[in-house]
N, C-alpha and C positions, 0 to 999 in steps of 0.2 A: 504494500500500500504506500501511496505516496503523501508526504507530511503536506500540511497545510497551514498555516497560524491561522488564527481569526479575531486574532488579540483586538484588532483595529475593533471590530464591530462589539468586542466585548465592555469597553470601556464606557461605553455609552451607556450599559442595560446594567451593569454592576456594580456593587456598593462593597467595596471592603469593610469588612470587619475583624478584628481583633481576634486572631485564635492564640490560644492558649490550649499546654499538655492535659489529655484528659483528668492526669489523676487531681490537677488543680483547680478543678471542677468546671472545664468549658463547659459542661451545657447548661448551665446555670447561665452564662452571660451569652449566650449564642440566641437564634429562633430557636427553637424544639416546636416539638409538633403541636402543642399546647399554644403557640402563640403563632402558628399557619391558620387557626381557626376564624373565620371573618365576623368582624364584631358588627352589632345593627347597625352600626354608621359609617365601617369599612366600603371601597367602593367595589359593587361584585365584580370589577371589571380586574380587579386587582389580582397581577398572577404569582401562583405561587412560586417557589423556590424551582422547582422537577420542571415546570411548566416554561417557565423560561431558557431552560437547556433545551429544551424540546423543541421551542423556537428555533434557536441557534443550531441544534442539531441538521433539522430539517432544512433549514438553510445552506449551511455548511455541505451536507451530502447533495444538496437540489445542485449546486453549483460543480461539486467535483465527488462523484461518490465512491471514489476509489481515495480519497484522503480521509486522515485522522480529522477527528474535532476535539479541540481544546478550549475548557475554558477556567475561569479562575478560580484555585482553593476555595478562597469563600461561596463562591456558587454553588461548587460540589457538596463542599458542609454542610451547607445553607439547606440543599434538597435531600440529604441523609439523613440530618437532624430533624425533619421535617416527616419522617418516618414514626408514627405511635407505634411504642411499644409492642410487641405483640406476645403477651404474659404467656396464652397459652401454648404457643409453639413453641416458646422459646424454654418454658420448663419442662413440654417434653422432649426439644430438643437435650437439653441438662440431664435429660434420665436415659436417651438413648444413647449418649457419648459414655457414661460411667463406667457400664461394665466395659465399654474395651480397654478403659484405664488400665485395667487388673492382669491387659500383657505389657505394658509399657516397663521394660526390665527394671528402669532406675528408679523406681516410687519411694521406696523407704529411702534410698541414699540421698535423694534430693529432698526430704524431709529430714534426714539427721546428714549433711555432708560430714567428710574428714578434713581435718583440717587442710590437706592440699587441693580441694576445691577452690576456688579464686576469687569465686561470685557468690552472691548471697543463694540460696538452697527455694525449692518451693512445696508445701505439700499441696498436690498437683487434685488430691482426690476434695480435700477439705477447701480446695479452691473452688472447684465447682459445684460444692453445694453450698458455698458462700454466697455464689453468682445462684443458685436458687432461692436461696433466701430473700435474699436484696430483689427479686423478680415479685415474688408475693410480696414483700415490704414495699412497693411501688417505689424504689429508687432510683430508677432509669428513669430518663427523662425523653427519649426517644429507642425507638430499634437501636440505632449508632450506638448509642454505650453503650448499649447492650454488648453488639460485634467489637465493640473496641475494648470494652476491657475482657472479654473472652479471649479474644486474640491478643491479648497482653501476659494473660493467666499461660497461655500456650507457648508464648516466646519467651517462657521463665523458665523454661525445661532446658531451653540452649543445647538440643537432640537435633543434628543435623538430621537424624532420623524419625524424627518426631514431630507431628505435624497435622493438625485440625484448620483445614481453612473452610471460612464460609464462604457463599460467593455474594455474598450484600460486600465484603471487603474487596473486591476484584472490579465493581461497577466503575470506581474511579483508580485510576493510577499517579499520583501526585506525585510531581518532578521538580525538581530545583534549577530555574534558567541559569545562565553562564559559565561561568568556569566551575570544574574538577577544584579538588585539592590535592595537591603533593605533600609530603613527610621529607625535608631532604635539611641535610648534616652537613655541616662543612667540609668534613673526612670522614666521614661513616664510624666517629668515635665519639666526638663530641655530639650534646643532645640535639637533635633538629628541632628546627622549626617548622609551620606551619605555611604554605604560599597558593596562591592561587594557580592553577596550570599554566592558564595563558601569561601567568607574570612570568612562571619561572622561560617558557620557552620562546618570547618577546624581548626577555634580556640576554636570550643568548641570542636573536637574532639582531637587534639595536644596540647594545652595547652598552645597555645603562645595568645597574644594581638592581636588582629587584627585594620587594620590601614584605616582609611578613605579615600577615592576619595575626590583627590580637584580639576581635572581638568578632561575633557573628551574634548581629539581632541585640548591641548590645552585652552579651555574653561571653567573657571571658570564654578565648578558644578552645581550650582543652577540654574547661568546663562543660561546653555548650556539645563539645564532640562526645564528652563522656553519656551524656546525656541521650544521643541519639544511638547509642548502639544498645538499647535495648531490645530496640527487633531484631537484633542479627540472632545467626542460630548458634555460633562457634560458642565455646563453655570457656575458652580464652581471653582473656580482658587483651591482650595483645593481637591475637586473632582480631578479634571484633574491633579492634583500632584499625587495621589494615586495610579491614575489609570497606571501610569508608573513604580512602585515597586511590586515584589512580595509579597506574605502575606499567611499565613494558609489558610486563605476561597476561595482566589482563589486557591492554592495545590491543594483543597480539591474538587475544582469544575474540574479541570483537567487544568488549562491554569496558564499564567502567567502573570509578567506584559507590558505592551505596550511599554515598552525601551525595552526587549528584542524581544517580539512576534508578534509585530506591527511596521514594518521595516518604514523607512523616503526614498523616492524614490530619496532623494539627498546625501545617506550615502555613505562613500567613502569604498575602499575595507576594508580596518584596521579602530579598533577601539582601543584609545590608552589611556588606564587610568593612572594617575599618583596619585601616595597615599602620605596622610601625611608622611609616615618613607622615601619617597626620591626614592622608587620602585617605576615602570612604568610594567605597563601589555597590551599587545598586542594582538586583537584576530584578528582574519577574521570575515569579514561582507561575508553573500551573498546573492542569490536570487535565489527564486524558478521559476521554467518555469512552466504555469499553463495554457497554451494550446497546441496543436498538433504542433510541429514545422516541422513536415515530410517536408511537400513541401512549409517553408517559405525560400525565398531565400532574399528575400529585404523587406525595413521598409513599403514598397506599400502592397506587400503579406501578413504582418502582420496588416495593414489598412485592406485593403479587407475582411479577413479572419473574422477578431476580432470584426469590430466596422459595418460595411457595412451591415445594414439588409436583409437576406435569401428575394428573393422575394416571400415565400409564408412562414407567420408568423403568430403564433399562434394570438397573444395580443404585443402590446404595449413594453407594461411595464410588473413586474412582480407584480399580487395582493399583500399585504401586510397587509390583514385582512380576515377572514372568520367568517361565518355562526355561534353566538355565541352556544356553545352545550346547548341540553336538558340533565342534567340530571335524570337519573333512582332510585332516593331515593331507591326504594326496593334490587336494586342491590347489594350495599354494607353495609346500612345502620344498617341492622336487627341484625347483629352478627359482630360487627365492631373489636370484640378483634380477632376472628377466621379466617375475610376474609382474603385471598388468591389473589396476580396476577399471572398471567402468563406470565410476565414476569420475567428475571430471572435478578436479581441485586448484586451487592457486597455487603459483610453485613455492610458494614461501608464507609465511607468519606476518602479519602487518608489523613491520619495526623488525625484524630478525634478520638476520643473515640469509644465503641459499644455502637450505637443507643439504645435508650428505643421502638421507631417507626422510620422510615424511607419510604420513597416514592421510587418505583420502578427504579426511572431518577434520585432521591435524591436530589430532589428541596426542599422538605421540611422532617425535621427528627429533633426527641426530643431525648434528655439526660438529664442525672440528677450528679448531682456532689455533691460526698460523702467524699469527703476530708473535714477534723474538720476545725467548721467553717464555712461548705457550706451544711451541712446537708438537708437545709431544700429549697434546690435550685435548679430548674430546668431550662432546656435553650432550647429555642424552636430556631430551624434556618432554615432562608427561603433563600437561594440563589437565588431565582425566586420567583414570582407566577404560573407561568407554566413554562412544562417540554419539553423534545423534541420530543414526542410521536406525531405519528400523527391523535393518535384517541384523541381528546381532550375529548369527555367523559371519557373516561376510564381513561385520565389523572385526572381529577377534579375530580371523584370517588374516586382513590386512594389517592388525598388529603385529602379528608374529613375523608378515614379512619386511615389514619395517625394521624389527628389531633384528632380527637374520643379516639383514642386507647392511644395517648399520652398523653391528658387532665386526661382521667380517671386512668390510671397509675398516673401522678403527683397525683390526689387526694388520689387515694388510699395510694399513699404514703406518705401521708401526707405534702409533699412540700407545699411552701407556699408563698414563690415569683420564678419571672420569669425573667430571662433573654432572651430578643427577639432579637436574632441574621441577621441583614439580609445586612450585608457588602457585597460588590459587588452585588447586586442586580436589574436586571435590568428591572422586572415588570411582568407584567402577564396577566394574568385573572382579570377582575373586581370582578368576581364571588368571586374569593378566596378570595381576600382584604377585601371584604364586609361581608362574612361568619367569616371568621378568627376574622373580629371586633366584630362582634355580637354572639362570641360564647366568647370571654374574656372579654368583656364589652357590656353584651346585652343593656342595657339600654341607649347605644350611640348611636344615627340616624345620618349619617353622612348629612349635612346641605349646602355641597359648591352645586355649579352649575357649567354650563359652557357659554359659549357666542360662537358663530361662526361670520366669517366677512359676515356683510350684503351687498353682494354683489346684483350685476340685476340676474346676471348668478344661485346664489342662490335664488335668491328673485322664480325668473323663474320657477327652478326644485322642487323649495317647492311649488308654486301654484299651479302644474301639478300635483303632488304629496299627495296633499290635495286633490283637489278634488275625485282621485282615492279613497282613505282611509282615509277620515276624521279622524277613529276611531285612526289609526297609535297616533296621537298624544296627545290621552289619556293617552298616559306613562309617560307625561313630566309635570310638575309644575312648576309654578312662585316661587317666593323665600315667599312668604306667604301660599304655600303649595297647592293653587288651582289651579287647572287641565287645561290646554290650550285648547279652543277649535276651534280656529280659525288658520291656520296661519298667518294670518296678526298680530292677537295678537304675535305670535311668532317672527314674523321679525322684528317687529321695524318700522326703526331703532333706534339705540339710540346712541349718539358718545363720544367716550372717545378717549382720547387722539390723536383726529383730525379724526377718523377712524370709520367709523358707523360697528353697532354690531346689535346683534339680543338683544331680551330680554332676560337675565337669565333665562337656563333651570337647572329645576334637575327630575332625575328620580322619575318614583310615586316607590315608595315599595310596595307599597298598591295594584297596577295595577297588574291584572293578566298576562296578555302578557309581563311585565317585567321579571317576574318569570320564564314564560316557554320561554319565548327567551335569558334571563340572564341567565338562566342555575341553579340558586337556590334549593336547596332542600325543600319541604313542609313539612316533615316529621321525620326531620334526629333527631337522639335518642342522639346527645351531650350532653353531665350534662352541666346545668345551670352553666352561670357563677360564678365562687365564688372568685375569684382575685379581692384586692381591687389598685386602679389605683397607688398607692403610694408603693404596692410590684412590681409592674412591671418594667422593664427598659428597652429599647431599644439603643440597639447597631448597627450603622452603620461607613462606611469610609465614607462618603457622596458622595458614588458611588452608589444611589438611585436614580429609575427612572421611571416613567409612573405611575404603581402600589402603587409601593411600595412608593412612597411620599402621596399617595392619602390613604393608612392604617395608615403610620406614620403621618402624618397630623391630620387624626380624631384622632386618640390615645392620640396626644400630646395637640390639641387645645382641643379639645371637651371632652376629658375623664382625661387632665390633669395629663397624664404620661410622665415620664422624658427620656430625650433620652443625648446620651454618644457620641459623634462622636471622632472617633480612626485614626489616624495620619495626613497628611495635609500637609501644609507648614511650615519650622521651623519659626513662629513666637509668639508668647505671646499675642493672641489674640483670639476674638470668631471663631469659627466653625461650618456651615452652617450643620445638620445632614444630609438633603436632599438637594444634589446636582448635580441629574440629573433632566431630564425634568418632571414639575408638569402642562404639557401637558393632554389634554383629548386623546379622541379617533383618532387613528391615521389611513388613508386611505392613498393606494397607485394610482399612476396616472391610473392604469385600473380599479379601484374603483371609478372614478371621472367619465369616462368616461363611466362605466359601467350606472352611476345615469343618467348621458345624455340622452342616449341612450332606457333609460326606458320612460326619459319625451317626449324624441322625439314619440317614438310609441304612446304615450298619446295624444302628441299633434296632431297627424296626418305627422308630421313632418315640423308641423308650428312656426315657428322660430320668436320672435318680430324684428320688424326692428332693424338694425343696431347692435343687439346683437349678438356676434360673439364668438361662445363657443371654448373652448379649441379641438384637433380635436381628434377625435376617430381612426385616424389612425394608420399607425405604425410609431416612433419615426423614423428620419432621422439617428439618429446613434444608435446602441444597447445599451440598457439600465440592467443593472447587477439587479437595485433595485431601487423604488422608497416609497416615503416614505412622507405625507404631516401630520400635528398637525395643525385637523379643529378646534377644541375646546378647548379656553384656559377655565381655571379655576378660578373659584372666590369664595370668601367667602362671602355671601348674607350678603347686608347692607353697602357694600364697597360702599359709593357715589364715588371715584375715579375711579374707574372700573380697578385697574391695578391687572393684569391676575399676578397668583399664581408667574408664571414662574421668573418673575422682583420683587417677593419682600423675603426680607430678613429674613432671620427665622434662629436665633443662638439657636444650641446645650445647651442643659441646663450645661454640664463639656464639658471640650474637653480633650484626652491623648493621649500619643503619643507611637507608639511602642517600646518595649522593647528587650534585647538581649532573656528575656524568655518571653515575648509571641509572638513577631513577627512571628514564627514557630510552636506556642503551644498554639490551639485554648484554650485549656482546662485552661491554665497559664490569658490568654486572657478575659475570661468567669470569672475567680475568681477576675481577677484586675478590672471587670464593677461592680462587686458585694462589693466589698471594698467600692469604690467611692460612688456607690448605699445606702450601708446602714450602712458602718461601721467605716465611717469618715474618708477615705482616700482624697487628696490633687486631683483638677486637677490641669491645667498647667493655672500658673497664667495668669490673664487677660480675663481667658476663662468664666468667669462665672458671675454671679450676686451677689457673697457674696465678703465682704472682705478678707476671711481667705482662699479662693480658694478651697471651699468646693462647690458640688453641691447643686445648691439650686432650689425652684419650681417652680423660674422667669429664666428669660432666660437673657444672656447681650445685652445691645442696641447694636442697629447699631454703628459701626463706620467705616469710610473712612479709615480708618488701616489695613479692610480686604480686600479692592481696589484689582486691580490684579496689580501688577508694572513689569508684565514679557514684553518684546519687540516684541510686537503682528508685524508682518508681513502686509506689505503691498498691499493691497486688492482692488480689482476696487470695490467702494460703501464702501467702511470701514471706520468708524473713530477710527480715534487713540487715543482717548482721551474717560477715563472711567470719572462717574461722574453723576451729575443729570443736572435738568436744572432749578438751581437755576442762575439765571439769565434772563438780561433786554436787549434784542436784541437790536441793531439800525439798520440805515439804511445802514452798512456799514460791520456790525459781523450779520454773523446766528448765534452763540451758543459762549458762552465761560462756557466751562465744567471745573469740577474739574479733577485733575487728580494726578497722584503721579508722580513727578520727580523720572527719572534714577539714577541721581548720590547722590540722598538726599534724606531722610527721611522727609522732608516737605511737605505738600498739597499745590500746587501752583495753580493758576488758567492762563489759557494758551488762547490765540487770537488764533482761528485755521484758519482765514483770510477773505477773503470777500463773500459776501452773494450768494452762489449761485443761477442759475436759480430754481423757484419755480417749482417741479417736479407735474403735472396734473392726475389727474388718468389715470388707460390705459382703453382703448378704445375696447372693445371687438366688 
């Protein structure tokens, strides 16, 4: 579709108004739908909020109906907020979301975290019956709070795999006009600052200084940053800094960063930068309209339309896993320098060098760097493990001859160390991960497992489900390597941290049905590995997620390669390399329902008493996307059982971007190589050596990498980061560590009297 503005024609028919963060009570000062109502002496001619888009909509499409229509925050608001309430879907929507809570692996650890959690914790289940409460308490002031603070309650789990969206939140898409933000260091040691895009790459084309951002809206910079990365998903306070700047690998993937391209649905019309030299920059914020506005006339019409499930509906929810592929070894494997797609691709990465190999989607592509000095270096980069093809064969095929053709290039060339690129990376295929590890480090078997919550409802569909296919769970091992052949062996339970689990599972390697349901190749013609673990490096922003923590994980722990993580927050301290979710396999609610529905035909449709399964119908309100993380992660031999996700793992260097490489992967790729092998500096505090060198221990933990940004408040949320060092009585449930706003001290904080003990729920 081709963009259009309409801004000209919207100036005219719009009235800014002041928005302000939900939890500070806009709709108190906004319309709500309480005050769309026309009073005896309003004039009927007077249109509402929805009614006036609808204008401009149909205008806008009558003229060019292959373009976008845009128009301003406050209009979008204006007609959201303009939505009443709708108590009774919205509390059965509240009861039909519950039970799938009870596969979401992390529930009790995000209600009690350990101390190397970084962000304040949430109990996810007490959250939404908070959000039922407050529904019969009439505390919404339209639908919008409603969807906005549900969708607040859900972006508190920070589960790259975990994910309830409505679709009343997708109507608008809210964007931030003019420039990106960059993170960039004088020398990638000392702290950065904060610039605007276009300042930083306007003074390297004119030749003036360019001047830092120290306010937005007003707002102390960092403040106002810390403030908006509560929608991100990463469980990283560095992660989720990152993920708000541009950078070369994202350029190079086509997007940007989340301050610009991932709008806040309380941004006001203007965004107003003020820079250190005493100049202020003004852009326009707006909002896209991202469904049919023809015949909405009021915020009801946009209820109805948007969120009101079609009485004849496909599914649910939308699946969010599929059928893992077989691949065809003969396919591509035989002549891996020669094969061919047929698909047709650009020969290179927007901003990258020409690829040595590349992938058709360009998820994954090798280069080699010949500048003196780097002779003997090559950089393998993974933006994914998968692509956005919809044939995942043919996707995973053309990985493996990517990496084929680019290993045996590096060799022939004589290169000799690696740089393993996979900044912004948000996972994949298990497949890749596990080939990619065993083709640079055969001799590494990756060793974690996973746990699922042993629920009745599981306990249930694994009984039915055993008896069906006994053999089924010949794929799975104990963490001493032998083969499960019971379910009961597999369920347990066992309890960790108040919360019964199954036994640690890990895949057989060994098992044939892993292979031909994993999608593995038996045959593929790769040269042996010959990298030895001490030439390798790995580079991330610790915007790493699913996949990719579970290949940089075995790489790091088990093969003993060093990993670089690349900018963060400005402080003088370690950096997490992996800091999205180290989550397992991720199912959506018509995958849940899908497994039901299998044990029900099993059972005959005989249900144990009082066991009350999640239901199989269709959601009460439309559902965009859903998203559950059945399976945390563990490192066998862990007696604490605490899942990958809650424990801390520092970057061996941490650096921070530069005026040349923030923009210049290639600048980028030489400064990990420095650090890597030629005695370059990281940024002090980051590392295990005195002299701020990387070295092949990692830095402990410390309560310095805490989060201290002013987390939002949340029904079920606590606001206090920290562990649970400490001795309850009968008077405090928890006194957590946490970091004071206005101080640099770890203080320990009373968060008040003991609430009621919360019971399991009751299916």
């Amino acid at each position: 579709m081709r963009s259009s503005s309409v801004f000209a024609g919207l100036a005219l028919s719009a009235t800014a108004s002041a928005a302000v963060p939900y939890w500070e009570g806009y709709s108190a000062s906004t319309e709500t739908a309480a005050s769309q109502t026309p009073s005896p002496t309003s004039s009927p001619h007077k249109r509402g909020a929805c009614a006036v888009i609808r204008d401009l909509y149909k205008e806008q499409i009558e003229f060019d109906p292959e373009s976008y229509v845009y128009v301003l925050p406050s209009q979008a608001l204006k007609c959201l907020r303009s939505i009443k309430v709708d108590v009774e879907k919205d509390t059965e929507f509240i009861d039909y979301v519950l039970p799938f809570m009870e596969f979401q692996s992390t529930l009790e650890y995000l209600e009690r975290p350990p101390a190397q959690y970084l962000i304040p914790g949430v109990d996810l289940v007490q959250g939404l019956e908070e959000i039922r409460t407050k529904l019969f308490q009439g505390s919404y002031h339209s639908q919008w709070d409603f969807v906005s603070e549900f969708k607040a309650l859900i972006a508190r789990v920070k589960d790259g795999h975990f994910s309830v969206s409505l679709s009343l939140d997708s109507a608008f898409s809210f964007y931030r006009g003019g420039s990106g933000l960059l993170s960039v260091s004088e020398d990638g040691c000392k702290l950065p600052k904060v610039y605007l895009y276009d300042d930083v790459q306007n003074s390297k084309i004119d030749g003036y200084s360019m001047s830092d951002v120290v306010s937005v809206d007003g707002v102390p910079i960092l403040e106002y940053l810390d403030t908006i990365t509560y929608l991100g998903s990463a469980q990283d306070p560095d992660a989720l800094h990152n993920e708000l700047f541009e950078s070369a690998s994202k350029t190079g993937q086509g997007y940007g960063g989340s301050f610009q391209s991932v709008g806040y649905p309380w941004m006001k019309d203007e965004t107003v930068f003020k820079l250190a030299n005493g100049s202020s920059i003004t852009v326009e914020n707006y909002a896209s309209v991202n469904v049919d506005f023809t015949s909405i006339n009021s915020g009801e019409d946009l209820h109805e339309q948007v969120e009101i499930p079609a009485e004849v509906s496909a599914t649910a929810s939308l699946p969010t896993t599929t059928a893992l592929p077989t691949i065809d070894p003969s396919s591509t494997f035989t002549n891996s320098e020669t094969a061919t797609s047929s698909h047709e691709s650009v020969p290179t990465l927007d901003g990258y060098p020409y690829p040595v190999a590349k992938h058709f989607d360009g998820w994954i592509s090798g280069y080699f760097l010949n500048e003196t000095d780097y002779e003997d270096v090559g950089v393998l980069v993974l933006n994914a493990f998968s692509g956005s093809s919809e044939d995942s064969t043919e996707d995973l095929n053309e990985f493996y001859r990517v990496l084929s053709t680019f290993l045996r290039k590096f060799e022939k060339a004589g290169k000799e160390r690696l740089v393993i690129d996979l900044q912004s990376n948000g996972g994949g295929y298990l497949a890749a991960a596990v080939d990619l590890l065993f083709e640079l480090l055969p001799d590494i078997v990756p060793n974690d497992g996973y746990r699922l919550r042993a629920t009745e409802v599981l306990n249930w569909v694994g009984k039915s489900s055993y008896k069906e296919n006994p053999t089924l769970f010949g794929a799975y091992e104990n963490e001493k390597g032998r083969v499960y052949r019971s379910w009961k062996k597999i369920f347990g339970p066992q309890v960790f941290n108040g919360d019964d689990f199954t036994h640690l599972l890990a895949n057989s390697l060994d098992d044939e049905t892993f292979y031909e349901d994993g999608g593995f190749p038996t045959n593929s013609t790769l040269p042996p590995g010959t990298l030895k673990p001490e030439n390798i490096i790995i580079l991330t922003d610790a915007d790493c997620h699913s996949s990719c923590p579970l290949f940089t994980g075995w790489m790091s722990r088990l093969g003993g390669v060093r990993t670089v993580a690349v900018g963060g927050r400005p402080m003088k301290a370690p950096m997490q390399a992996m800091g999205g979710t180290k989550g397992g396999a991720v199912y959506g609610f018509a995958d849940v329902q899908g497994a039901i529905n299998v044990a029900l035909n099993k059972t005959d449709g005989l249900v144990p008493h009082a066991l009350e399964l999640p239901s199989v119908d269709e959601s009460p309100l439309v559902l965009d996307y859903t998203a559950l993380n059945m399976q945390n992660q563990y490192l066998p031999g862990w007696k604490s059982g605490t899942p990958l996700q809650f424990v801390y793992e520092a970057a061996n260097c941490k650096l921070f971007y530069t005026p040349e490489t923030v923009l210049n992967v290639t600048n980028l790729w030489q400064a990990v190589a420095d650090v890597a092998w030629n005695g370059a500096k990281c940024v002090p505090g980051s590392t295990a050596s005195d002299d701020h060198t990387i070295s092949d221990k990692k830095a402990r933990f410390s309560p310095a990498v805490w989060s201290t940004a002013a987390w939002p408040v949340v029904p079920g949320g606590i606001l206090t980061v920290g562990g649970d060092d400490f001795k309850p009585d009968a008077t405090s449930h928890k006194v957590k560590k946490r970091i004071d706003q206005n101080d640099d001290r770890v203080r320990f904080v009373q968060p008040g009297p003991l609430p009621g003990k919360r019971g399991p729920i009751i299916f």
